[in-house]
MITORLUM-68878 format. One record per residue (C-alpha): residue in one letter; x, y, z. Coordinates in steps of 0.05 Angstrom, whole numbers, padded with zeros to 5 digits, always signed. Layout:
<nodes>
AXYZ
...
</nodes>
This chain:
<nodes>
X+00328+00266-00397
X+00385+00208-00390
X+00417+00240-00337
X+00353+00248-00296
X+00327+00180-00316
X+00397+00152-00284
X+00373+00194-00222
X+00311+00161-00211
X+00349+00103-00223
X+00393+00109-00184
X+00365+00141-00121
X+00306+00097-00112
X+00348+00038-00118
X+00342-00011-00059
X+00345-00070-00093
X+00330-00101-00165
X+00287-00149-00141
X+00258-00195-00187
X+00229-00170-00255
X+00156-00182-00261
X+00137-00230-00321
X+00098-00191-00379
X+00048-00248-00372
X+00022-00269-00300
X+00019-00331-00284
X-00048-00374-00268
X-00063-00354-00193
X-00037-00411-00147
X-00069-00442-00076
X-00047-00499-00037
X-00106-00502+00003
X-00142-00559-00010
X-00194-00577-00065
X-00257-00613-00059
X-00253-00683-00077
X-00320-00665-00124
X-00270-00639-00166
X-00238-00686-00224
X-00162-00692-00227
X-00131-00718-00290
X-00063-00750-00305
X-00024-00676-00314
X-00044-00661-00236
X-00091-00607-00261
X-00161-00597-00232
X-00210-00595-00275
X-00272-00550-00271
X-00332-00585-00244
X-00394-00583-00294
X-00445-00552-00261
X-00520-00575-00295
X-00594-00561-00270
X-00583-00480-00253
X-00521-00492-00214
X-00465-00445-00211
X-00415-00463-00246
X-00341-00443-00269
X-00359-00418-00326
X-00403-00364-00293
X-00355-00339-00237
X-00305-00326-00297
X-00349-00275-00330
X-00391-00252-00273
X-00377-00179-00252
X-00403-00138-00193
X-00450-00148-00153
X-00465-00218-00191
X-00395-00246-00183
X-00404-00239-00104
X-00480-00279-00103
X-00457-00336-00146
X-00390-00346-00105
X-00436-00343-00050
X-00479-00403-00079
X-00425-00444-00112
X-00414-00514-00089
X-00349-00530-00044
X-00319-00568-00113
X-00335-00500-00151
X-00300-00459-00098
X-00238-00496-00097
X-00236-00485-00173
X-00249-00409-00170
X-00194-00408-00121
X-00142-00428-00170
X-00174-00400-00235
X-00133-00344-00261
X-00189-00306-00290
X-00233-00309-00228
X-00173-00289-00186
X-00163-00236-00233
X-00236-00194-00223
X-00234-00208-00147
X-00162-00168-00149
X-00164-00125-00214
X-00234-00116-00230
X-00280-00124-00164
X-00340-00106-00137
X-00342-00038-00110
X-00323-00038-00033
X-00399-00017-00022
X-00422-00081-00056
X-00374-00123-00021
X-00403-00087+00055
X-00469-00105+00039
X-00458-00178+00015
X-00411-00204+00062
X-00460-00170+00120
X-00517-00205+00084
X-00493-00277+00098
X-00489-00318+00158
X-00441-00334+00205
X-00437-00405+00169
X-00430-00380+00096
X-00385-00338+00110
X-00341-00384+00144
X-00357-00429+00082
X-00331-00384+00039
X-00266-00366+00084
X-00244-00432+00076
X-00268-00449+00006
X-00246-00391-00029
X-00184-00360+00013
X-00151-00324-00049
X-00217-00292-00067
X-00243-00274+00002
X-00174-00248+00025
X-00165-00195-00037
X-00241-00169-00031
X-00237-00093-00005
X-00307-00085+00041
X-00290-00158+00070
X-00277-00151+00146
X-00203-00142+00159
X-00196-00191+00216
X-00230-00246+00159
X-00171-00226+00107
X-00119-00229+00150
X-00143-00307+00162
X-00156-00318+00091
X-00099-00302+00078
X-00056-00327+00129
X-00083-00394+00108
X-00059-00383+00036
X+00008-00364+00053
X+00011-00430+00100
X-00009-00470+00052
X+00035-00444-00010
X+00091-00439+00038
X+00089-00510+00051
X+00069-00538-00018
X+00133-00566-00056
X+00111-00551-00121
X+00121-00471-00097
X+00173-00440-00146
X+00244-00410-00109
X+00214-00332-00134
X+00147-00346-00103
X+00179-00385-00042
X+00225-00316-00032
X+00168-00271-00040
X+00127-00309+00007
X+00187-00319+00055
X+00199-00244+00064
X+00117-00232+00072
X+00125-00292+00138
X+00188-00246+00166
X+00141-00189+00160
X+00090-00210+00195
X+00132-00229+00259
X+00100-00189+00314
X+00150-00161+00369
X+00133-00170+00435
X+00104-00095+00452
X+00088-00080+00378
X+00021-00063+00353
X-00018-00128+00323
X-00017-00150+00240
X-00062-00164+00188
X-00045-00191+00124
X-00099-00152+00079
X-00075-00164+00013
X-00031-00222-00010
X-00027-00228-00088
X+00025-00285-00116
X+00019-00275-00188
X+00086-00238-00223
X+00122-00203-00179
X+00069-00202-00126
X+00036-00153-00085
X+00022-00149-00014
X-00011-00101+00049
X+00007-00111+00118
X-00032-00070+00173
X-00002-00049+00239
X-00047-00033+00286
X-00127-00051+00274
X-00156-00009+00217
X-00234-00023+00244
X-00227+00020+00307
X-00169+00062+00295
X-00175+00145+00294
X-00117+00155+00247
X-00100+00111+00189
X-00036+00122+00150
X-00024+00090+00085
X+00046+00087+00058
X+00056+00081-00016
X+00127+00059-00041
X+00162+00083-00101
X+00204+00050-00153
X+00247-00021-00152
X+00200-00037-00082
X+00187-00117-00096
X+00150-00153-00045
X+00212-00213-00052
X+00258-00147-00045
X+00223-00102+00007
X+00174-00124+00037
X+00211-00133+00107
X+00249-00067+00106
X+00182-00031+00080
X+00136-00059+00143
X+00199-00044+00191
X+00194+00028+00164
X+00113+00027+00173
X+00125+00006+00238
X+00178+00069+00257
X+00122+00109+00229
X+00071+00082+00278
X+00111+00081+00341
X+00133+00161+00318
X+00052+00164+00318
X+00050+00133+00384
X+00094+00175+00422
X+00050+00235+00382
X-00014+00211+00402
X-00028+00262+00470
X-00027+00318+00424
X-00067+00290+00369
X-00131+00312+00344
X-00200+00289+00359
X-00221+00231+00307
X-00271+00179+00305
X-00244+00115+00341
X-00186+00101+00387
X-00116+00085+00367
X-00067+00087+00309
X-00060+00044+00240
X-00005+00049+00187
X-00008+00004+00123
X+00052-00018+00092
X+00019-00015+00031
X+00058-00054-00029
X-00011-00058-00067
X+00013-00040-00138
X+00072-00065-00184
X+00127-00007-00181
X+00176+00004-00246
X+00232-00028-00250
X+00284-00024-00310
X+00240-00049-00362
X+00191+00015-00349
X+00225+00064-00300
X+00205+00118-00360
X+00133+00101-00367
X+00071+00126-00318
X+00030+00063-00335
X+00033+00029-00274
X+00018+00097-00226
X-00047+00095-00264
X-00051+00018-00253
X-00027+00036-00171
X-00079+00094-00176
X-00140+00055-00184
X-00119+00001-00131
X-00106+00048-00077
X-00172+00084-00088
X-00204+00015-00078
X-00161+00006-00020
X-00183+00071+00005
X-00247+00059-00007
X-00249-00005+00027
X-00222+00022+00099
X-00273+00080+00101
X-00327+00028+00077
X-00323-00017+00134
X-00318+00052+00180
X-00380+00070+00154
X-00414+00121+00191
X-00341+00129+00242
X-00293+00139+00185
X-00219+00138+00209
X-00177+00209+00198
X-00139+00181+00129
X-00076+00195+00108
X-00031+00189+00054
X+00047+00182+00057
X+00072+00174-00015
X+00149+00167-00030
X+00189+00185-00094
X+00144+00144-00155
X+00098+00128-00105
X+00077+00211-00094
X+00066+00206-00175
X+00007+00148-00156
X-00018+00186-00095
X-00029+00248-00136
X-00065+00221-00189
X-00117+00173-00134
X-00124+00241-00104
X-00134+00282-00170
X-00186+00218-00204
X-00246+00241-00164
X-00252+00179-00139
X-00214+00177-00070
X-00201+00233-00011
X-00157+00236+00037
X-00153+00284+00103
X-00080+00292+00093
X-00026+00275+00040
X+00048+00276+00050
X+00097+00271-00012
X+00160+00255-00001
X+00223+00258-00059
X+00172+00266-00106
X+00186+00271-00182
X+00118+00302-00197
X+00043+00296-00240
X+00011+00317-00272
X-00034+00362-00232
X-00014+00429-00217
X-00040+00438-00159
X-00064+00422-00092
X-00137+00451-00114
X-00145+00389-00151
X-00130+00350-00096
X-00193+00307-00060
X-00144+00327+00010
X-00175+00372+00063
X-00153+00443+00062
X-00088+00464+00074
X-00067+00387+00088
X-00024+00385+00029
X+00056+00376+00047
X+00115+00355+00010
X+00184+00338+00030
X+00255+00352+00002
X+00311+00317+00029
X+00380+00346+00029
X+00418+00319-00034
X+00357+00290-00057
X+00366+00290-00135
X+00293+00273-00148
X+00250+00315-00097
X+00224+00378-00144
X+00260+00348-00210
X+00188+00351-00234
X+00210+00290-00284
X+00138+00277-00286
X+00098+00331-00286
X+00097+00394-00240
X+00128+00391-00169
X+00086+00398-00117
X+00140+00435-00074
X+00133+00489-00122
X+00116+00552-00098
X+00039+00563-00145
X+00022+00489-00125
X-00013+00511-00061
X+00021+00454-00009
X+00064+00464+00062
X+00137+00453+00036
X+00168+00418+00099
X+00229+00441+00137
X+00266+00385+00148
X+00341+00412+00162
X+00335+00382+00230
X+00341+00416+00298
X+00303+00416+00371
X+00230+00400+00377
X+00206+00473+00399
X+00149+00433+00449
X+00212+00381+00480
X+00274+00421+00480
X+00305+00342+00500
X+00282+00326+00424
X+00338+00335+00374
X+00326+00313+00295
X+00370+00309+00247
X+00357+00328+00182
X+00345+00269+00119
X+00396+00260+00072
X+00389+00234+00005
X+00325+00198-00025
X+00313+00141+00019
X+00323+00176+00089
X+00259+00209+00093
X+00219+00159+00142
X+00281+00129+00185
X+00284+00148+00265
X+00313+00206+00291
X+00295+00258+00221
X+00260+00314+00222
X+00212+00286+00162
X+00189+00220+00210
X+00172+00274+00267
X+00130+00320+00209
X+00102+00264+00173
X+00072+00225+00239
X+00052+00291+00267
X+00009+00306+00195
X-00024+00238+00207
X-00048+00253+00277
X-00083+00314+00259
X-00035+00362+00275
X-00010+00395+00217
X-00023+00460+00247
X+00042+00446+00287
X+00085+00428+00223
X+00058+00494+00183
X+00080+00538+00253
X+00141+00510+00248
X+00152+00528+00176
X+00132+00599+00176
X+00170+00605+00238
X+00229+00582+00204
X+00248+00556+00273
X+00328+00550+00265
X+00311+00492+00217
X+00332+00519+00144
X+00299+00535+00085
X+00249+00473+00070
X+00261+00446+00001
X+00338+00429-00027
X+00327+00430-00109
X+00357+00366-00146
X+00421+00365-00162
X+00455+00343-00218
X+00517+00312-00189
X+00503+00242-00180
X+00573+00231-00133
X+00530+00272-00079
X+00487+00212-00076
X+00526+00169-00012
X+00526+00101-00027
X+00492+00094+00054
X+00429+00142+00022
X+00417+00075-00016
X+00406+00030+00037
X+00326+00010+00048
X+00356+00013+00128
X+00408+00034+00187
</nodes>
């Protein structure tokens, strides 16, 4: 168990990044507060006192559902401000929301003006809420990481954090648009950047990190690695399947707190990671409604662990699911997957100590488990004989340019998995899928470690 917990360690590890605090901090927003509001001599606001059937504080922090979204709807601009900063009304708009649905059928209920009210009253609430348009998130929260960017007070961990989310962000002159859809400051932060526009796109990807991914660590290296898969998607798209809308979207998805040392043993926080990308799921097909993209899921190494268990709660669906060095569930197999038939596929990278270790549960590369075991040992594209891959080495090669697994994986998101399961059975010249974990940690390169070329 040692040996294979130094693996994990090991092999996922791009960088320490900062260790999250056991207690989160209060929620912080430099955008501005009403001057209703009542600042005492510490600098802290104080919560207005609402009287005469007015909403106050007080109600926003124990509202839930449905009623948390109609009194932040009727709260005065002092109240707002408040909520915006209060910890435990930050806390149910990010950990405990309304259900996307809810969200869909409020924020479509209001006007133009209260919505816009509420976009810049409440940016940290309206930014985080999964059924809020995406194009009104992005602003929300663009705003919020202006405005905490350029506060003073801003500590050096949540200036770094917010830094590396600005780098990000910086569009390239032909690349595809993004959206800032989730920006979370608390701890060691979370965030969701979308490349491409997720309300008109045919195929949405979602890419779910594994261990020691930090937002003040990764979070530039992990879009940069969305945005190889997209422009592999791209160059995919005239053989791509029919889906609802036009275009492509990958989400660099950093929407849960990974393990670091403190936990790397422990499957709490894939069961924390489950249930927010099930709302985050839940949220793209809600504002679809009635044109639902083709979803799918690309999971890496701990990552796969949270995938499987979204996709195993009852709760989410996917069209397609890709693992990638995964260390296994607890399901056993693909049956009890919410994935579209035969749409099931894992990947095993050569010298990949972690892919089918099964440290957590049974591998889904197994044989019984009832998924597509990808051969990735490289070779020539059989449709473009000019298109030579070379096979991934190690655990964090899987999604760089020029592998086999980035040509499989973007050709699974575009709706032809067909092509990748010909390829397999055909054995094609390109191996013999899956290389089990070895033991021998010195044939882990010290370049397999790097988050990039």
């Amino acid at each position: 168990m040692l040996l294979l917990a130094a693996a994990l360690l090991t092999a996922s590890m791009h960088s320490l990044g900062v260790v999250e605090s056991p207690v989160a901090p209060a929620a912080s927003s430099a955008v501005a507060v009403s001057t209703a509001a009542v600042v005492h001599d510490t600098g802290q606001t104080a919560a207005p006192v609402m009287t005469g059937g007015q909403i106050g504080i007080g109600d926003l922090r124990s509202d839930r559902g449905r009623a948390f979204l109609d009194d932040l709807a009727t709260a005065s601009p002092a109240v707002l401000a408040t909520a915006d900063r209060d910890d435990r009304v930050v806390a149910t708009a990010m950990d405990a929301p309304p259900t996307a649905a809810e969200v869909t059928t409020w924020w479509s209920g209001l006007d133009a003006a209260e919505q816009v009210r509420l976009l810049h009253g409440a940016p940290v609430v309206v930014g985080n809420l999964d059924g809020v348009p995406y194009a009104v998130r992005d602003r929300a929260n663009r705003a919020v990481l202006a405005a905490e960017s350029a506060d003073r007070r801003t500590l050096s961990g949540e200036a770094a954090m917010l830094g590396q989310v600005r780098e990000s962000l910086v569009r390239d002159a032909d690349g595809p648009r993004k959206s800032l859809i989730t920006l979370d400051t608390r701890g060691s932060g979370r965030a969701a950047i979308a490349l491409g526009d997720l309300a008109t796109a045919a195929d949405v990807t979602v890419v779910v990190p594994g261990m020691f991914f930090t937002v003040t660590g990764q979070m530039v290296d992990f879009t940069a690695t969305a945005g190889d898969l997209y422009d592999e998607q791209a160059t995919l798209s005239p053989v791509a399947a029919p889906a609802p809308g036009t275009g492509i979207a990958v989400v660099a998805w950093m929407g849960y707190r990974t393990p670091d040392l403190s936990n790397i043993l422990s499957l709490d926080l894939a069961k924390t990671g489950a249930g927010r990308l099930e709302r985050t799921v839940d949220g793209i097909r809600q504002i679809r409604d009635g044109a639902e993209p083709r979803l799918g899921i690309v999971a890496h190494s701990y990552g796969s662990t949270t995938a499987l268990m979204a996709l195993s709660s009852g709760r989410m669906h996917a069209d397609s699911l890709t693992v990638l060095g995964s260390p296994g569930s607890d399901v056993t197999s693909a049956s009890e997957l919410a994935v579209a038939a035969g749409e099931v596929f894992v990947g095993g990278a050569h010298w990949d100590p972690i892919a089918g270790s099964g440290y957590f549960g049974t591998d889904p590369g197994a044989a019984d488990f009832g998924s597509t075991v990808l051969d990735l040992a490289g070779g020539i594209d059989p449709a473009d004989a000019d298109d030579v891959f070379r096979r991934p080495v190690g655990h964090n090669d899987y999604l760089k340019p020029g592998t086999a697994s980035l040509h499989d994986v973007a050709l699974i998101a575009v709706g032809r998995g067909d092509l990748v399961r010909d390829q397999v059975q055909r054995g094609n010249g390109r191996g013999e899928g899956t290389v089990r974990a070895s033991p021998d940690m010195f044939l882990v390169r010290p370049q397999d470690l790097q988050p990039r070329d």
